[in-house]
FIVEX-382467 format. One record per residue (C-alpha): residue number from 1; chain; residue in three letters; y, x, z. Coordinates in steps of 0.001 Angstrom, whole numbers. Layout:
BEGIN
guke seq:NUM mol:A type:ALA north:Y east:X up:Z
...
END
This chain:
BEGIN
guke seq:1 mol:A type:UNK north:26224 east:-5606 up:-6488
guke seq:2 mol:A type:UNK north:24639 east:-3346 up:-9198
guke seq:3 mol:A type:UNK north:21573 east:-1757 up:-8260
guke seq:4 mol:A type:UNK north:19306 east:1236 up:-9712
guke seq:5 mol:A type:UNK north:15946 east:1543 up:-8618
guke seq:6 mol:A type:UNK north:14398 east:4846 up:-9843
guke seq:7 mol:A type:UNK north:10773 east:5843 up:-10036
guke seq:8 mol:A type:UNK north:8842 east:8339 up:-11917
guke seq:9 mol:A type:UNK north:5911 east:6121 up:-13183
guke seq:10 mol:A type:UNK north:5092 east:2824 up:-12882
guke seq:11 mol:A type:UNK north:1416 east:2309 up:-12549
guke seq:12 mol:A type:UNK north:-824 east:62 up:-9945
guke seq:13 mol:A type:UNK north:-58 east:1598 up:-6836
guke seq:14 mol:A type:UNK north:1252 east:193 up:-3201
guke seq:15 mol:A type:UNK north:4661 east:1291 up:-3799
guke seq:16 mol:A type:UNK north:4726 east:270 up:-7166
guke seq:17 mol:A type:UNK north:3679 east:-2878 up:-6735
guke seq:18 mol:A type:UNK north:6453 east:-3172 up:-3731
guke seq:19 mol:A type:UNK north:8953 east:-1901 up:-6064
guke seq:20 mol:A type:UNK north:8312 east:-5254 up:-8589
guke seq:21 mol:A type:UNK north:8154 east:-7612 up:-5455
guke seq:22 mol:A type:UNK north:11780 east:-5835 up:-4437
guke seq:23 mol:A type:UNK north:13086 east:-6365 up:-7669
guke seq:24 mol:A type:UNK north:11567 east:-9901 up:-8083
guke seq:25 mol:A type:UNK north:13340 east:-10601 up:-5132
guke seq:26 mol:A type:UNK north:16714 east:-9103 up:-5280
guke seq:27 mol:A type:UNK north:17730 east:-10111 up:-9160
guke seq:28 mol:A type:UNK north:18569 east:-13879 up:-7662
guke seq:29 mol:A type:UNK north:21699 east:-11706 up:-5354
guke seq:30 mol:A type:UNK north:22756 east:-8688 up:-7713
guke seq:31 mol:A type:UNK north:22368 east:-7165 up:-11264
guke seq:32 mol:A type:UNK north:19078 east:-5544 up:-10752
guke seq:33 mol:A type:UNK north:17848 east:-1699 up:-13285
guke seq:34 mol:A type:UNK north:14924 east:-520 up:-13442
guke seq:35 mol:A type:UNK north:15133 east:3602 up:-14792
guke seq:36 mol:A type:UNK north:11498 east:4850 up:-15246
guke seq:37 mol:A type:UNK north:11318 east:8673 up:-16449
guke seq:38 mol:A type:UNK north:7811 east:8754 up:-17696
guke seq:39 mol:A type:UNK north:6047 east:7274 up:-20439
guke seq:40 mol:A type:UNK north:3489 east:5901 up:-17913
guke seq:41 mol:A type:UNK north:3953 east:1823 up:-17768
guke seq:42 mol:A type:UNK north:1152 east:-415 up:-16672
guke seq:43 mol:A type:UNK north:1620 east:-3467 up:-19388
guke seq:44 mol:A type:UNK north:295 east:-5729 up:-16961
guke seq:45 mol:A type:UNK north:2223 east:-4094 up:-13852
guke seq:46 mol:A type:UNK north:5392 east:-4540 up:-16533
guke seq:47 mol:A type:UNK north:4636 east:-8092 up:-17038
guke seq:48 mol:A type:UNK north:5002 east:-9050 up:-13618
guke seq:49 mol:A type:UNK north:9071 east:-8172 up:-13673
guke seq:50 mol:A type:UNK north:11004 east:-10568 up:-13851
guke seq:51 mol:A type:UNK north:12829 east:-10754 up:-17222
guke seq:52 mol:A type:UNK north:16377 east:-10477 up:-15327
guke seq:53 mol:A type:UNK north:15545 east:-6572 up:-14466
guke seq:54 mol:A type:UNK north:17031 east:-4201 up:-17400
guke seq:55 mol:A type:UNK north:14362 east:-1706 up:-17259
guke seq:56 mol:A type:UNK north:15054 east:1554 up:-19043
guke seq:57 mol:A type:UNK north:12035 east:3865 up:-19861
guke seq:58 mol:A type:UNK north:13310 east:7738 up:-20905
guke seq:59 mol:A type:UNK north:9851 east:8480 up:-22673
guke seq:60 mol:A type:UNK north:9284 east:11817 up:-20628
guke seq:61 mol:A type:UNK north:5304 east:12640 up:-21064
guke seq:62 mol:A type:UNK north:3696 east:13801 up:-17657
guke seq:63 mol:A type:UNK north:4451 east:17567 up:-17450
guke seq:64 mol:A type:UNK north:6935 east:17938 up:-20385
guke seq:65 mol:A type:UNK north:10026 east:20800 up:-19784
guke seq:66 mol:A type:UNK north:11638 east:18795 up:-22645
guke seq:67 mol:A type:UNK north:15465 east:18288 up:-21244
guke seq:68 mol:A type:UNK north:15922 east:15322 up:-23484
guke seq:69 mol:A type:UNK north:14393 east:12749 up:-21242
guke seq:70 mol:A type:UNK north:16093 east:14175 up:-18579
guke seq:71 mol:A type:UNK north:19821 east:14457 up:-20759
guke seq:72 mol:A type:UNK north:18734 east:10465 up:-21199
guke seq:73 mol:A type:UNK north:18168 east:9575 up:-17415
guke seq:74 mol:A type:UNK north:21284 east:10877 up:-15938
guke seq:75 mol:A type:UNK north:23819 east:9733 up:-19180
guke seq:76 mol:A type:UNK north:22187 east:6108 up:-18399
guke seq:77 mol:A type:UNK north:23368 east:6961 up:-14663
guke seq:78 mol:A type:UNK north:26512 east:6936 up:-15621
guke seq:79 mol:A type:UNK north:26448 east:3968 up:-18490
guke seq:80 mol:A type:UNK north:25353 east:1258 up:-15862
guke seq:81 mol:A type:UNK north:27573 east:2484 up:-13003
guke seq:82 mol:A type:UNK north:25311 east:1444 up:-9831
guke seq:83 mol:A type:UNK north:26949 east:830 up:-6290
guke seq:84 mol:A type:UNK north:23128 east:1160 up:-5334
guke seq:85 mol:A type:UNK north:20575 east:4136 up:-6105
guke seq:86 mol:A type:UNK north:17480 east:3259 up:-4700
guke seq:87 mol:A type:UNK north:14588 east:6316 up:-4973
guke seq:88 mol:A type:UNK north:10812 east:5941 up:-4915
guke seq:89 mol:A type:UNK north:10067 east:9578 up:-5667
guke seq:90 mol:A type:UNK north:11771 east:12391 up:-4057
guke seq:91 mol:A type:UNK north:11310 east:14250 up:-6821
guke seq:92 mol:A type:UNK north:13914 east:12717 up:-8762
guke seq:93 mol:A type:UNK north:15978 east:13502 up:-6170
guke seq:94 mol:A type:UNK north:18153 east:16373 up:-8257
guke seq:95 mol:A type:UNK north:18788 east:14150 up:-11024
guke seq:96 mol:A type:UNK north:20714 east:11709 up:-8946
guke seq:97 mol:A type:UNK north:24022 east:13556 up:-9580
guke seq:98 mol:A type:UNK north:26047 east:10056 up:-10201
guke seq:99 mol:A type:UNK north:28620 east:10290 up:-6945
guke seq:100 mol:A type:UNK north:30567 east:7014 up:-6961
guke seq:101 mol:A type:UNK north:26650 east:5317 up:-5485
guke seq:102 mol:A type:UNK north:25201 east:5177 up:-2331
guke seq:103 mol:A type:UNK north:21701 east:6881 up:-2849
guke seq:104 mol:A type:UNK north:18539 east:5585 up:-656
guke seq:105 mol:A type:UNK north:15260 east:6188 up:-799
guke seq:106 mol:A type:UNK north:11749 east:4447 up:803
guke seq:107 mol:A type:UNK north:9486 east:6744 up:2272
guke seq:108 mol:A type:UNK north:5924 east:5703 up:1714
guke seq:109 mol:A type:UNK north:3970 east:8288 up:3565
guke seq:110 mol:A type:UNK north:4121 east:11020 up:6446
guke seq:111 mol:A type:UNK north:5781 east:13971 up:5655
guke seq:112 mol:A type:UNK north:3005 east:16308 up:6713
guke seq:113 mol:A type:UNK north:1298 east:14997 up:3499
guke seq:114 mol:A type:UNK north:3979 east:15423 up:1107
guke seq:115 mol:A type:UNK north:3972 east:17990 up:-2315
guke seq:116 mol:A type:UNK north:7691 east:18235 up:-1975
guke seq:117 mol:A type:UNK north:10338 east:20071 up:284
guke seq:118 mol:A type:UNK north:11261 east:17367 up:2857
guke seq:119 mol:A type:UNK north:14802 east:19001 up:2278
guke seq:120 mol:A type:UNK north:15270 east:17173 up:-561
guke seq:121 mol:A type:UNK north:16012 east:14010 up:1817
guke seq:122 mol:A type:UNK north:18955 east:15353 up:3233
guke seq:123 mol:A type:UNK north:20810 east:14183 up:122
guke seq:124 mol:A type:UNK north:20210 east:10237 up:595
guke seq:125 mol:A type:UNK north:22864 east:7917 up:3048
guke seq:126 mol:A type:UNK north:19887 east:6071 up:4435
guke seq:127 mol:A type:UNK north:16142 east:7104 up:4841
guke seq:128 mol:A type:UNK north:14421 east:3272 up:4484
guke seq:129 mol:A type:UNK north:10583 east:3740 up:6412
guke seq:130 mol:A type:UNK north:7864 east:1581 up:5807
guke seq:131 mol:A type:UNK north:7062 east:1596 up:8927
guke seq:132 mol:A type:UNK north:8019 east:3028 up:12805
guke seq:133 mol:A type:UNK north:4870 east:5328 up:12358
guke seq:134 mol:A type:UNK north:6722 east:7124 up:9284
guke seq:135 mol:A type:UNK north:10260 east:6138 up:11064
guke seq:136 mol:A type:UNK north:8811 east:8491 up:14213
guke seq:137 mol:A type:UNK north:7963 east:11038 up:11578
guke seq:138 mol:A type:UNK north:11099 east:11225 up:9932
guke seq:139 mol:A type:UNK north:12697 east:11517 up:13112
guke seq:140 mol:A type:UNK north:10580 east:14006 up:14253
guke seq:141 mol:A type:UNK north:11061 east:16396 up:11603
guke seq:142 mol:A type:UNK north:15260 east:16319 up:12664
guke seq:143 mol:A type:UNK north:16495 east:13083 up:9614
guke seq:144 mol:A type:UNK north:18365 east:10347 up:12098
guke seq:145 mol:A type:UNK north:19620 east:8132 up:9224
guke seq:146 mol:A type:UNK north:16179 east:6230 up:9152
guke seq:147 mol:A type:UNK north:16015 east:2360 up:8873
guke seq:148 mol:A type:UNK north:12117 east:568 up:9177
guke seq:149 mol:A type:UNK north:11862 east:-2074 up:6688
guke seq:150 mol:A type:UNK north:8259 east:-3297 up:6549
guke seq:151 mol:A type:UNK north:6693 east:-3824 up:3299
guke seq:152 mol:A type:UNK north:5817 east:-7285 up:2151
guke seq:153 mol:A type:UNK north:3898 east:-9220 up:83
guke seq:154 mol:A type:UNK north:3712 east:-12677 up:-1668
guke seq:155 mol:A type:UNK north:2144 east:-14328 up:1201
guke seq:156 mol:A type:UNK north:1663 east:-18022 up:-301
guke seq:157 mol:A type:UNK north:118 east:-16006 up:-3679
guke seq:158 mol:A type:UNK north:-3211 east:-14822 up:-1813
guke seq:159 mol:A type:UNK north:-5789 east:-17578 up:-1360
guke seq:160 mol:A type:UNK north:-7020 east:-18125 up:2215
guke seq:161 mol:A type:UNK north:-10906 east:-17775 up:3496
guke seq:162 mol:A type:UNK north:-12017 east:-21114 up:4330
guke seq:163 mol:A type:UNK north:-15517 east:-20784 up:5869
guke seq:164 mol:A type:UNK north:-16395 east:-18298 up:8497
guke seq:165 mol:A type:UNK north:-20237 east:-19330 up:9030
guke seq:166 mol:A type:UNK north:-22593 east:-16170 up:8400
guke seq:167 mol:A type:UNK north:-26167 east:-15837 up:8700
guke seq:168 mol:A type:UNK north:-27020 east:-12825 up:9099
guke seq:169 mol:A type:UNK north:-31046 east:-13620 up:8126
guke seq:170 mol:A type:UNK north:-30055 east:-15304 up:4809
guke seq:171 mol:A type:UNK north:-26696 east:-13568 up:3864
guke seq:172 mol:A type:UNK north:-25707 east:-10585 up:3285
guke seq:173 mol:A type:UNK north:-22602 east:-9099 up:5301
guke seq:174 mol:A type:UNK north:-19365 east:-8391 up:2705
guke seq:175 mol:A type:UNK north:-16640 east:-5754 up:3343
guke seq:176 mol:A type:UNK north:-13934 east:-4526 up:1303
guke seq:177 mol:A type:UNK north:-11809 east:-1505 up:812
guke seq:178 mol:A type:UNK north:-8647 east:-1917 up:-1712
guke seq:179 mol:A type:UNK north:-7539 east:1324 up:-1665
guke seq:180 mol:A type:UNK north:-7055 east:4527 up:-4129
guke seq:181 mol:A type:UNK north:-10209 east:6380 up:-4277
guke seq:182 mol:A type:UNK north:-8952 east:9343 up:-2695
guke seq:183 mol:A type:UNK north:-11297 east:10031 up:308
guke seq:184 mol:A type:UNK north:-9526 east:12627 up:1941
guke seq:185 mol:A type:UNK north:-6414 east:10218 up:2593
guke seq:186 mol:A type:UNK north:-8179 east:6372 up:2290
guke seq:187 mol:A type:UNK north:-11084 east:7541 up:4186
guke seq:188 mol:A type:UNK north:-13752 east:5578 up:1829
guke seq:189 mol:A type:UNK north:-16481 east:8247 up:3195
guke seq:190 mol:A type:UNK north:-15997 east:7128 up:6327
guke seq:191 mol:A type:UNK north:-16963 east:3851 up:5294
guke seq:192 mol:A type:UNK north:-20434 east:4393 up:3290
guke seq:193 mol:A type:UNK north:-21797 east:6762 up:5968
guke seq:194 mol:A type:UNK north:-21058 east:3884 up:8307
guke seq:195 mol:A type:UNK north:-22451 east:1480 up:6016
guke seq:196 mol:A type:UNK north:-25481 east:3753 up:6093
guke seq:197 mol:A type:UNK north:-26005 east:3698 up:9806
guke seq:198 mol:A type:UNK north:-25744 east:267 up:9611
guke seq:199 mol:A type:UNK north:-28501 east:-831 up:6893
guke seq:200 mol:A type:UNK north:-30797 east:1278 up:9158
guke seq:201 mol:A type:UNK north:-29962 east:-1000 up:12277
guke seq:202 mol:A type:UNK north:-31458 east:-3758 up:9569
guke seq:203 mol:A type:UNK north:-28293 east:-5471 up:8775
guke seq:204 mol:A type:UNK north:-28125 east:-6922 up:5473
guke seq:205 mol:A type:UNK north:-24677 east:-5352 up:4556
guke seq:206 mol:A type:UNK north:-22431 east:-4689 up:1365
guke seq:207 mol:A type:UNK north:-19234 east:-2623 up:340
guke seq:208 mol:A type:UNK north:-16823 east:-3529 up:-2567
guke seq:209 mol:A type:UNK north:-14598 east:-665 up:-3129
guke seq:210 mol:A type:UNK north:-11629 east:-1590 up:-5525
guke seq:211 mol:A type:UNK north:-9484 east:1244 up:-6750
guke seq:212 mol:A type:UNK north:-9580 east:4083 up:-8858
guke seq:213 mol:A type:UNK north:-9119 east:7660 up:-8271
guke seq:214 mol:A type:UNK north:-10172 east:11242 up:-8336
guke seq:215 mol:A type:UNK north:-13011 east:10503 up:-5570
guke seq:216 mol:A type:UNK north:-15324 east:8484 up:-7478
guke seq:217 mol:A type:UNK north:-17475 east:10853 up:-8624
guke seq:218 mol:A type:UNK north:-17920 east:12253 up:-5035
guke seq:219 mol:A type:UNK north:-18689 east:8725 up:-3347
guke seq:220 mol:A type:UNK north:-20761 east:8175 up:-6261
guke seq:221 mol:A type:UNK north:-22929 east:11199 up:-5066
guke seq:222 mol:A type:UNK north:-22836 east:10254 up:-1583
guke seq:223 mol:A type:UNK north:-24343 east:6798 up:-1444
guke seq:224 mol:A type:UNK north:-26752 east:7882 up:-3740
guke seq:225 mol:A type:UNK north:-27407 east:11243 up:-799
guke seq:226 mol:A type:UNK north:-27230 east:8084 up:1433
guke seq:227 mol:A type:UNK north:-29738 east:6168 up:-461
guke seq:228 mol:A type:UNK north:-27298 east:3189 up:-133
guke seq:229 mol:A type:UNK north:-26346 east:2640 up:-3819
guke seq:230 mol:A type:UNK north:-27902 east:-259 up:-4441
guke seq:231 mol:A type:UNK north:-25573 east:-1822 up:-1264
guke seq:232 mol:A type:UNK north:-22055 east:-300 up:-2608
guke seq:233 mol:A type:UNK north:-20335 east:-1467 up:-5524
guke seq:234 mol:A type:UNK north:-17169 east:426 up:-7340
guke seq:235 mol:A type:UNK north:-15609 east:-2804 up:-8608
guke seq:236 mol:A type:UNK north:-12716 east:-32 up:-10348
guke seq:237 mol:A type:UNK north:-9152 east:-1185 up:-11007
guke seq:238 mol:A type:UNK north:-8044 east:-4650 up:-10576
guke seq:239 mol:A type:UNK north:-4988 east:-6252 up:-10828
guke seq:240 mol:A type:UNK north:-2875 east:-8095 up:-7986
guke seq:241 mol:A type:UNK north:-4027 east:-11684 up:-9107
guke seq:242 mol:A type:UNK north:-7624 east:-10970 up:-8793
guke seq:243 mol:A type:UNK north:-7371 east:-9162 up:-5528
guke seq:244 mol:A type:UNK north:-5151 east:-12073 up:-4366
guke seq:245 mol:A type:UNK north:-7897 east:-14404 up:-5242
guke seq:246 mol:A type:UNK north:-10697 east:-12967 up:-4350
guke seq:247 mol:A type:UNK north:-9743 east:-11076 up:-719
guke seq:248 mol:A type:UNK north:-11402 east:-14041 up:668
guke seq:249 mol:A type:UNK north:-14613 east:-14049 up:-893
guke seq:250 mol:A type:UNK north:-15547 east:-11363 up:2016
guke seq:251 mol:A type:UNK north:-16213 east:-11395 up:5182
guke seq:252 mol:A type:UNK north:-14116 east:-8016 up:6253
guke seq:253 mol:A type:UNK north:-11784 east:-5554 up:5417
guke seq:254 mol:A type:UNK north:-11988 east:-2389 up:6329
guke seq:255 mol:A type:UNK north:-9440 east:896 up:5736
guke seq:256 mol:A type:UNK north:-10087 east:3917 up:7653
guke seq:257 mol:A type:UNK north:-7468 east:6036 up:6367
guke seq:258 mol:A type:UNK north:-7259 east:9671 up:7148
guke seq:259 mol:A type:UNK north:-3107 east:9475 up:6989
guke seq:260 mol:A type:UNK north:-1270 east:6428 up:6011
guke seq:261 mol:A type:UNK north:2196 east:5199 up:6188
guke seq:262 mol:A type:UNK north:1855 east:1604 up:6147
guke seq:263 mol:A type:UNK north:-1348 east:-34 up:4513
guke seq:264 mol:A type:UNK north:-210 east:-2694 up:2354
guke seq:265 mol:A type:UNK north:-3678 east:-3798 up:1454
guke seq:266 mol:A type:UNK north:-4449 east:-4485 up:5279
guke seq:267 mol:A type:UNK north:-1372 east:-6735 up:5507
guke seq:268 mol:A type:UNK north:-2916 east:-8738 up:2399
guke seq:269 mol:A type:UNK north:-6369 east:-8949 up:4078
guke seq:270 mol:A type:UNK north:-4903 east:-10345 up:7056
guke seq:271 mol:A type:UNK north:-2922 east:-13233 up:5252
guke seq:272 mol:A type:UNK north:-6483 east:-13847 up:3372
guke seq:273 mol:A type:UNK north:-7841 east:-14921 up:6847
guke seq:274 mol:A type:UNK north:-10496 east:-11359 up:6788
guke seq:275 mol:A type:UNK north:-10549 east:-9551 up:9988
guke seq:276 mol:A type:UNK north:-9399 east:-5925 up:9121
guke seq:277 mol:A type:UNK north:-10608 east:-2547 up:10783
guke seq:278 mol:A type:UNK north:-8208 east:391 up:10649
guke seq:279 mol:A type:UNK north:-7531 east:3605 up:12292
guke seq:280 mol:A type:UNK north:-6237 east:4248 up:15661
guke seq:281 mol:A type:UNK north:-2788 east:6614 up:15443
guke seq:282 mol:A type:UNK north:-1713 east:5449 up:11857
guke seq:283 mol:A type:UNK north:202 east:3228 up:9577
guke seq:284 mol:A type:UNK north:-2131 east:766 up:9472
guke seq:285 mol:A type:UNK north:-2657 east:414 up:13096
guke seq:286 mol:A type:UNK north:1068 east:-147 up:13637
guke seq:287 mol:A type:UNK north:503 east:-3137 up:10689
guke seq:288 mol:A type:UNK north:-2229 east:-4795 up:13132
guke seq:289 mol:A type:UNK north:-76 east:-4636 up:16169
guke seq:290 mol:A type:UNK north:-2277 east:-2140 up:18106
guke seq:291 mol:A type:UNK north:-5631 east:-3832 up:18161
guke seq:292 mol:A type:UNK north:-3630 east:-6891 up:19098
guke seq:293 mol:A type:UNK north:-4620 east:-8609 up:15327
guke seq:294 mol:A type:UNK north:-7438 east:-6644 up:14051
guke seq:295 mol:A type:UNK north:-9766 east:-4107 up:15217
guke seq:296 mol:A type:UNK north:-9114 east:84 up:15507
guke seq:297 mol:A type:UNK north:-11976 east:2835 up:15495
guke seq:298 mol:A type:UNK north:-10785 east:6373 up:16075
guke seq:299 mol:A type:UNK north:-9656 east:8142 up:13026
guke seq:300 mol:A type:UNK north:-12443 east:10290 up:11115
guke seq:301 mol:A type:UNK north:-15168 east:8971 up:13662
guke seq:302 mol:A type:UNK north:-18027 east:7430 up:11958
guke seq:303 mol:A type:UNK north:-19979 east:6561 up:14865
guke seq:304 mol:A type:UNK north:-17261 east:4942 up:15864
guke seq:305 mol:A type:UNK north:-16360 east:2900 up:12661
guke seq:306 mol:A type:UNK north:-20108 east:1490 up:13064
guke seq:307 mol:A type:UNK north:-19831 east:258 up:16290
guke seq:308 mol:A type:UNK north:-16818 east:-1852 up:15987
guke seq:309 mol:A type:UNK north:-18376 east:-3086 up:12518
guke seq:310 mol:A type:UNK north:-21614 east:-3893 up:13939
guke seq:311 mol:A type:UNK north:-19768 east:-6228 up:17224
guke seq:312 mol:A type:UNK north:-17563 east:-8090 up:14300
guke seq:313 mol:A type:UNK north:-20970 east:-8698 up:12148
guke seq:314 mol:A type:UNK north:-22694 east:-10220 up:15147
guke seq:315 mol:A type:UNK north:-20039 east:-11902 up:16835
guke seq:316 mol:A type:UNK north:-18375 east:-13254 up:13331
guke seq:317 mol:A type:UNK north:-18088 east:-16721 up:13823
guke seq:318 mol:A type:UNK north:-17313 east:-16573 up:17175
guke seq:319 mol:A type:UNK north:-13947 east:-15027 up:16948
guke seq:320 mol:A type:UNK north:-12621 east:-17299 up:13990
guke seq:321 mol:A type:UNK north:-9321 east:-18124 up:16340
guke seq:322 mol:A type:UNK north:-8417 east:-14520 up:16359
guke seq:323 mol:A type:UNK north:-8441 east:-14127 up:13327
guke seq:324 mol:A type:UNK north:-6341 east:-17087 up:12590
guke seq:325 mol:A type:UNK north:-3898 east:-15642 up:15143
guke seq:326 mol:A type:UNK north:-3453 east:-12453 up:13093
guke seq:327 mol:A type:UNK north:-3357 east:-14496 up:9805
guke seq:328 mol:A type:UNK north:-509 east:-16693 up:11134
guke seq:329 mol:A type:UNK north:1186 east:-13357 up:12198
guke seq:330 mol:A type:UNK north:1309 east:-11483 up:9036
guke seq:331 mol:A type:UNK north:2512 east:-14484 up:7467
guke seq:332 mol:A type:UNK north:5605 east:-13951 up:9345
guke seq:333 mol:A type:UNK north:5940 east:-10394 up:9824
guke seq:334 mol:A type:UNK north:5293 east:-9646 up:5930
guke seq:335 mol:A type:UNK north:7172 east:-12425 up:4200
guke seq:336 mol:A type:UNK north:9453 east:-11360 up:1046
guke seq:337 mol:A type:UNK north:12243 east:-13059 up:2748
guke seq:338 mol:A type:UNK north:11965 east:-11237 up:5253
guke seq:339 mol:A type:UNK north:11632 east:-7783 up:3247
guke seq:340 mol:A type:UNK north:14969 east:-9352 up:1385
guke seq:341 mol:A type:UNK north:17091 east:-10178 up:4204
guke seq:342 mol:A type:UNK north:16553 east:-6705 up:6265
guke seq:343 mol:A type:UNK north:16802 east:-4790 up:3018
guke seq:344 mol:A type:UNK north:20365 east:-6339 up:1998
guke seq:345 mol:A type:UNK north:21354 east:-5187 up:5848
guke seq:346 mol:A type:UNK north:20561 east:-1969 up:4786
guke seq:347 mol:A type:UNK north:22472 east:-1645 up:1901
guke seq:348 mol:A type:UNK north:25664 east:-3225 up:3099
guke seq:349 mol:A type:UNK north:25796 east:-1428 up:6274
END
């Protein structure tokens, strides 16, 4: 089996970083290309792949009308001859003129979110969702050709949290958001104006945001409005290795998101041993089985974020077993293998 995946840029991202683990995994079953159209490749994002994935980079800057990189893309399309076409931006969608493929493509998000005419999906065999939240939404808006595969992750790569003592008179409380700073959708205001409400209950409390984005300037702002600067930190990029090893230096993860398809970060948290607080009615909440391995606050509710962070901080220790449970689960739920296996369905359906 010859396979194309096909992606616009590859930077640090959720899907992007999905897109290596799917490649990682599929090169030991079938010859495995990699066709990036811009000139944006994250060297240390690139040095993850593993050396058996042909990757071909067309050069195109961010913006250009130049038709060469586009001329470039679609004769390479028909050099390499895929049976597979696999899509990670539905943008590229008119450029996958090859015929003799099946085309497929992963939907990452809700469609009421999206910059580009859903239309454009109506040219793929198979709609692959990340979840059954984006599955529903899919169906919803009238595609029927929609397989869930969950996302997954490394899980033996991430190193586990190993003491859950706290004291809350001589330690200070850690959470952490892993997340693109992009408010509006990731919902990191949410979490400083909770963090806020918090500090003046006297809790000795800290937020790590990691992640970049167009938002950072704006939470900035707020936690100094908040006067809780001093008690947020913007760690800024990091790559997968240091979140992996570092997940469980704190005591909680938290990711409030606005509108989210899956939540890859809260998967990681879990197999890290953290207890993770998400949003009711989302990706995320589908990822924690419901409240059944994590906790929920309703979406865009501070008050309501607070409360179910203040019960974890003083009740910590006391609910180690459950979140053991929900560490246990995402081990088996969000396996590679698993991703593998279900994917390979997919394509040879």
């Amino acid at each position: 089996m010859k396979i194309i995946h096909v992606i616009f840029s590859l930077d640090y991202g959720g899907a992007e970083t999905m897109l290596v683990d799917t490649m990682n995994g599929q090169v030991d079953f079938a010859t495995v290309h990699l066709m990036v159209l811009n000139n944006v490749v994250n060297p240390h994002l690139r040095d993850t792949i593993d050396r058996r994935v042909r990757i071909h980079i067309m050069g195109r800057n961010e913006g250009s009308q130049s038709p060469f990189p586009i001329m470039r893309f679609i004769y390479e399309l028909y050099m390499i001859g895929p049976d597979i076409i696999h899509c990670h931006n539905a943008q590229l969608t008119k450029l996958l003129i090859y015929p003799f493929a099946k085309k497929y493509f992963t939907m990452h998000s809700s469609t009421k979110i999206v910059s580009w005419p859903i239309r454009l999906l109506k040219k793929y065999d198979k709609l692959i969702a990340i979840s059954d939240f984006v599955k529903k939404d899919l169906n919803d808006a009238g595609f029927g050709n929609v397989e869930t595969i969950y996302n997954s992750i490394d899980v033996e790569a991430i190193s586990s949290k190993a003491n859950y003592q706290y004291d809350n008179k001589n330690q200070s409380f850690q959470i952490v958001q892993v997340a693109r700073l992009e408010h509006e959708i990731k919902g990191q205001h949410l979490l400083l104006r909770a963090l806020a409400l918090l500090l003046k209950q006297g809790l000795n409390v800290e937020v790590s945001l990691i992640g970049v984005g167009n938002s950072k300037v704006y939470l900035e702002k707020l936690s100094n409005d908040l006067g809780i600067s001093t008690h947020v930190h913007f760690l800024g990029l990091k790559d997968r290795a240091y979140i992996y090893s570092h997940l469980c230096d704190y005591h909680l993860m938290v990711h409030a998101s606005l509108c989210e398809g899956f939540g890859l970060t809260v998967a990681e948290g879990m197999v890290a041993g953290l207890p993770v607080v998400v949003s009711k009615n989302d990706g995320p909440a589908e990822v924690i089985g419901y409240g059944k391995y994590g906790y929920m606050c309703e979406k865009g509710n501070v008050d309501s974020l607070y409360n179910v962070i203040w019960r974890i901080v003083n009740n910590y220790e006391a609910n180690k077993e459950f979140y053991l449970r929900a560490k246990t689960f995402a081990q088996n739920r969000y396996s590679l293998k698993q991703m593998m296996n279900n994917l390979f369905k997919v394509y040879n359906d």
